[in-house]
C-alpha positions as CSV (number, residue, x, y, z in Angstrom):
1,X,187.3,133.2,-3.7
2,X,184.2,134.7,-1.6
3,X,184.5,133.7,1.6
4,X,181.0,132.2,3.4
5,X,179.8,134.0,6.3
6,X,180.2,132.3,9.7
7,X,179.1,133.6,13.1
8,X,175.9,135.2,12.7
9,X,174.1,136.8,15.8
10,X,170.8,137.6,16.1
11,X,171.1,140.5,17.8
12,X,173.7,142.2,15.4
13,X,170.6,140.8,12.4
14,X,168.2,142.9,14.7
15,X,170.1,145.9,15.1
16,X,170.7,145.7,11.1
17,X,167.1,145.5,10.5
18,X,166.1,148.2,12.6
19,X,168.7,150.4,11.1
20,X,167.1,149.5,7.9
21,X,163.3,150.7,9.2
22,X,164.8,153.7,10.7
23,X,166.8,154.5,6.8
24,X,163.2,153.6,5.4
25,X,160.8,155.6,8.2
26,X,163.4,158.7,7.2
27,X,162.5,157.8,3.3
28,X,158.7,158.3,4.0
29,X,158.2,154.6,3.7
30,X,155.9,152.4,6.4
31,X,157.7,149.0,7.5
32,X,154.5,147.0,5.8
33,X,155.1,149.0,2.6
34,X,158.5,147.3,1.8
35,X,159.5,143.8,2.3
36,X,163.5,143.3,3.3
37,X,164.8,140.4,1.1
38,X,168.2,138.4,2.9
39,X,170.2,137.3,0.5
40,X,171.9,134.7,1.4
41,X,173.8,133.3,-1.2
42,X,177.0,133.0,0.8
43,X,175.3,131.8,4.2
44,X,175.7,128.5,5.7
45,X,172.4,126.4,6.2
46,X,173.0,126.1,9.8
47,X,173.3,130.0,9.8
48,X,170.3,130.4,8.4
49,X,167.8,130.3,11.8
50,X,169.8,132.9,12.9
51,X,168.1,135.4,10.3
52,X,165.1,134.4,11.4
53,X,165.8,135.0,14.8
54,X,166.6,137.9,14.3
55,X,163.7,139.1,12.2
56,X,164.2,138.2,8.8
57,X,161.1,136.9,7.6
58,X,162.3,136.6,3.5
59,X,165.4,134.6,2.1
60,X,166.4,134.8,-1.3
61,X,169.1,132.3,-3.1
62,X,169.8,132.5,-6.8
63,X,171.8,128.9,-7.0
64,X,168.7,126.2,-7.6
65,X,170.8,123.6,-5.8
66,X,171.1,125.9,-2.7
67,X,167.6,126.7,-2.3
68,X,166.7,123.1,-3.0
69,X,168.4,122.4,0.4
70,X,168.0,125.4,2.2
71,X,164.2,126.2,1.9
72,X,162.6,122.9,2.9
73,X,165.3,122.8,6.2
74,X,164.2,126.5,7.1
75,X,160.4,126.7,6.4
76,X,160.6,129.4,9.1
77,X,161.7,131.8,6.2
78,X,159.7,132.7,2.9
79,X,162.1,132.1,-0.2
80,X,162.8,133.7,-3.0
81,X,164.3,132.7,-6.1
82,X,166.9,135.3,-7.1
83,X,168.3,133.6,-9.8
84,X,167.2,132.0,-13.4
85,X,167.6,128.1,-13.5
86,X,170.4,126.7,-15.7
87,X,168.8,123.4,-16.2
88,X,166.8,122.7,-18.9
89,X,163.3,121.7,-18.8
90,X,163.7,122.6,-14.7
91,X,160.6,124.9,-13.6
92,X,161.0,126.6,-10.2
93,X,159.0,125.8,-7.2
94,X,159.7,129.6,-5.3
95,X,158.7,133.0,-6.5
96,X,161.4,135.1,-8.3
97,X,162.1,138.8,-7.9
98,X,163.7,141.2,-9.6
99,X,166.6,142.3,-7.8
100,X,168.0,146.1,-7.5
101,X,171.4,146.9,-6.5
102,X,171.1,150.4,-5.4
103,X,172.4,151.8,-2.3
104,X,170.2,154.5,-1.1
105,X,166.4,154.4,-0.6
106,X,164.6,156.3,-2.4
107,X,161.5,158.1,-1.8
108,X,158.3,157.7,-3.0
């Protein structure tokens, strides 16, 4: 069983994100050029302004039930729809992205 993450601090998000722009900056990519998606899949709702404090700007959940509950209580964040809906007839109300799961950044 996954275990949800508990204890989030903004400044350990902040240092995170930076380490990310410095990874991209060494890549030849411009902070505006790429946009950092959060999943948060296994996050707690009340964990969720943290990211934001800390910089986050975009959320993504791929469970429709999640972001059902977690987008309109965090409008602070822009949401994406990781996932495919299971239910028929449902249509999504968020964006959805194509997700990659590679490691490394890669130049242009």
């Amino acid at each position: 069983m996954v275990e949800l993450i508990e204890h989030l601090d903004a400044s350990d998000v902040r240092a995170n994100l930076a380490l990310v722009n410095e990874r991209l900056a060494a890549a030849g990519r411009t902070p505006g050029e790429v946009q950092i998606l959060a999943a948060v899949k296994y996050l707690p709702a009340d964990q969720l302004s943290t990211l934001a404090q800390g910089g986050i700007t975009l959320a993504g959940e791929n469970r429709a039930s999640d972001l059902a509950t977690k987008a309109p209580a965090h409008p602070e964040l822009t949401w994406i729809s990781s996932g495919r809906s299971r239910a028929a007839g449902s249509r999504p109300s968020f964006r959805t992205c194509a997700t990659s799961t590679r490691s490394r950044v890669s130049p242009r």
